[in-house]
C-alpha positions as CSV (number, residue, x, y, z in Angstrom):
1,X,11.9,-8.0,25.2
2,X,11.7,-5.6,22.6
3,X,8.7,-5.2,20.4
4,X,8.9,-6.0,16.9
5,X,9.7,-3.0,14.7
6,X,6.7,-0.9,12.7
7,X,6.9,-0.1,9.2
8,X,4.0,2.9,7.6
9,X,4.8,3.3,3.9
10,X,2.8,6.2,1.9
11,X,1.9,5.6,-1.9
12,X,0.1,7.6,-4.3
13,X,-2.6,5.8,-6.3
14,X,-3.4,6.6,-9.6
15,X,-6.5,4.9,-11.4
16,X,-8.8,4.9,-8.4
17,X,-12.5,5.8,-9.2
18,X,-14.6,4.6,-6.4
19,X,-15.2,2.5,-3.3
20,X,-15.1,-0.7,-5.4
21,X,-11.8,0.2,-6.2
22,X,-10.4,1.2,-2.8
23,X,-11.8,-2.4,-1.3
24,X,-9.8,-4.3,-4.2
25,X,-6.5,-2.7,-3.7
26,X,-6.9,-3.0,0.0
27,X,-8.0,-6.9,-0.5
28,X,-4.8,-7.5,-3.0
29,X,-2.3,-5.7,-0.8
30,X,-3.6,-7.4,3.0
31,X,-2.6,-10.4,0.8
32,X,1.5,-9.4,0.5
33,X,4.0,-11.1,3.4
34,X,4.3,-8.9,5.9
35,X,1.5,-6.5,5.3
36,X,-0.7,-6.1,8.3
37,X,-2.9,-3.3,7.3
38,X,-3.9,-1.2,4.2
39,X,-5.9,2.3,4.3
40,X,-6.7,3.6,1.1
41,X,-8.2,6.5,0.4
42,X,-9.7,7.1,-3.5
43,X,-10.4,10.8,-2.0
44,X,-6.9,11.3,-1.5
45,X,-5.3,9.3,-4.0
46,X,-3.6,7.1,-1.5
47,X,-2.6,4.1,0.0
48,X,-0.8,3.4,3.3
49,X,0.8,0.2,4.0
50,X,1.8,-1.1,7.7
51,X,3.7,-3.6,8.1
52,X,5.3,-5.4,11.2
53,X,8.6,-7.4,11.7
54,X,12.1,-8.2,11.7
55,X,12.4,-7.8,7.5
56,X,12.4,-4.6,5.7
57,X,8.6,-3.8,4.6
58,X,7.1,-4.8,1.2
59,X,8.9,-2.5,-1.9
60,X,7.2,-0.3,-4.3
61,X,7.4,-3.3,-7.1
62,X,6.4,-6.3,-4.7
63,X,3.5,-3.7,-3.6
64,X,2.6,-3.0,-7.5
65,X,3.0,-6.5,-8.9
66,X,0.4,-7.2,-6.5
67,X,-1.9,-5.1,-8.1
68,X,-0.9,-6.6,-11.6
69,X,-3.9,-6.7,-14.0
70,X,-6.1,-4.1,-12.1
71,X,-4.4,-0.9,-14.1
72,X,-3.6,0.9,-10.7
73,X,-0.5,2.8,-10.3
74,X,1.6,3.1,-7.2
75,X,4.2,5.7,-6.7
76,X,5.8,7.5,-4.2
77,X,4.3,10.7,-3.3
78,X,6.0,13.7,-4.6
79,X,7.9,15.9,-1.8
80,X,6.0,19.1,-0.9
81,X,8.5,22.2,-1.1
């Protein structure tokens, strides 16, 4: 039996000012099919998303709309050259 695949998704976060704000993005994104756990980090300016399953993990809008009213911004991290 094979198990089912991993998905770990990297986003930048931009609007983050404290702790208050890490624990709401966490709690809005935990609440997205498919997610099964959020770290975010307002030192870092980041979330990470892991997700398990046979579908494709969560997009960057599905991700952001469930942060709609909060005035966070995902995005994908900019490539380091």
């Amino acid at each position: 039996m094979n198990p089912l695949p991993h998905h770990r998704q990297i986003f930048t976060v931009r609007g983050m000012t404290c702790r208050s704000c890490e624990l709401l993005i966490e709690r809005r994104l935990k609440r997205v099919h498919g997610v099964t756990e959020v770290r975010v980090s307002e030192r870092r300016g980041e979330v990470e998303v892991l997700s398990f399953g046979e579908l494709p993990p969560p997009s960057l809008d599905i991700l952001q709309g469930a942060l709609s009213g909060a005035h966070y911004q995902l995005s994908l991290p900019q490539a380091v050259s």
